[in-house]
N, C-alpha and C positions, 0 to 999 in steps of 0.2 A: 333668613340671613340677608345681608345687605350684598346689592348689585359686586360691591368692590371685593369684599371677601370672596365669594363666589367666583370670580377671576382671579385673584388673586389665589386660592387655593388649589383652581383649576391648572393656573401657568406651576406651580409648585409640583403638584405629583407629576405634570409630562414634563418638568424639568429632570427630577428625579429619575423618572422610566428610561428616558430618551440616552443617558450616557449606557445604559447597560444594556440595551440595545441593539448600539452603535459599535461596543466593544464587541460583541460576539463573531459577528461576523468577518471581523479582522482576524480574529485568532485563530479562526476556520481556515481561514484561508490562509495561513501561514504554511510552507513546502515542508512537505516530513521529511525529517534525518534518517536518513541509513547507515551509520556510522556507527550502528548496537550489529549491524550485522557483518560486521569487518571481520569475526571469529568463525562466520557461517552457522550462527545460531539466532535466529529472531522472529519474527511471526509480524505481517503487515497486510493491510487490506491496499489494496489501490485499483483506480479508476483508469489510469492512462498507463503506457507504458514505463518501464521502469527500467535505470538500471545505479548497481553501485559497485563497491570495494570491495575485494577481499583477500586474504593474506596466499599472497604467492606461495609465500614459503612454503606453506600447509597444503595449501589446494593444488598448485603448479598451475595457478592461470589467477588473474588479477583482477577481474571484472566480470560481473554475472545481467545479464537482461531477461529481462520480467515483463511478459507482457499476454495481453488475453487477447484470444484472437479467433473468429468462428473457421473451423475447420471445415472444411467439406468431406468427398467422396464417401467414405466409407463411414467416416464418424458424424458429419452435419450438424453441427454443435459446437459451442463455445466453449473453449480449451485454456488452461494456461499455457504457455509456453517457456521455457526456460532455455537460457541461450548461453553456451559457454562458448572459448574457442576450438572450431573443430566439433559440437558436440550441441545438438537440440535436442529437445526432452515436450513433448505435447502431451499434458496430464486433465483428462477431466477429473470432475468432483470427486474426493476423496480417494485419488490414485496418490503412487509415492513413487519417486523417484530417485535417482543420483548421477551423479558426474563424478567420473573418476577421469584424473587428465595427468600423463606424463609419472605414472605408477607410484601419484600422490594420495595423500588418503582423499576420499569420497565424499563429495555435497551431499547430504541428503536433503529433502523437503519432502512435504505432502501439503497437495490441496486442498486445503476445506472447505471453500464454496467457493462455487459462481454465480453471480447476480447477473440482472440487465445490468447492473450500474459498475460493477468491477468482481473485483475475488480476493481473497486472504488466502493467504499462503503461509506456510511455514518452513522456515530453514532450521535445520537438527544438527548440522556440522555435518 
């Protein structure tokens, strides 16, 4: 093959490569919606702490926080934590919990794992 085509073919396929590439990691990096767990049913991994909505009416408190955190003394290990008003909840792997607040019905969740890099969690209503 000639000098030119061989450039020419080369600048073509990392033309090609280079947009889809470039896209992924925007999309990655887009912030996830909690807005599927507004009913107190949904299931989400995350790395950093967290928090969202949920329906007063139902629950009797408004906002839930999510976060992993190593625990010490007795347990020395990384935990999720689950935060309502008045009301923490520290669950290692594969424990279940709830929040009952103001003699509303009850959050439940369970933890399904913890990583070095975060946990997934599950909320059941």
């Amino acid at each position: 093959m000639h000098r030119k085509a061989i450039t020419a073919l080369t600048l073509a396929c990392a033309m090609v490569v280079t947009p889809a590439v470039a896209a992924t990691p925007a999309a990655a990096a887009a912030k996830p919606s909690y807005r599927g767990c507004y009913d107190g049913k949904c299931k989400f991994t995350f790395s950093k702490a967290v928090s969202f909505r949920i329906s007063a009416k139902r629950y009797g408190f408004s906002r839930v926080y999510v976060s992993k955190e190593y625990v010490g003394g007795i347990f020395n290990q990384d935990m999720v934590v689950v935060r309502g008003p008045g009301s923490t909840a520290s669950l290692g792997e594969g424990a279940r919990g709830n929040m009952r607040i103001n003699g509303k019905n009850a959050l439940s969740f369970r933890v399904l794992a913890i990583t070095s890099k975060g946990a997934t969690i599950r909320f059941t209503g």
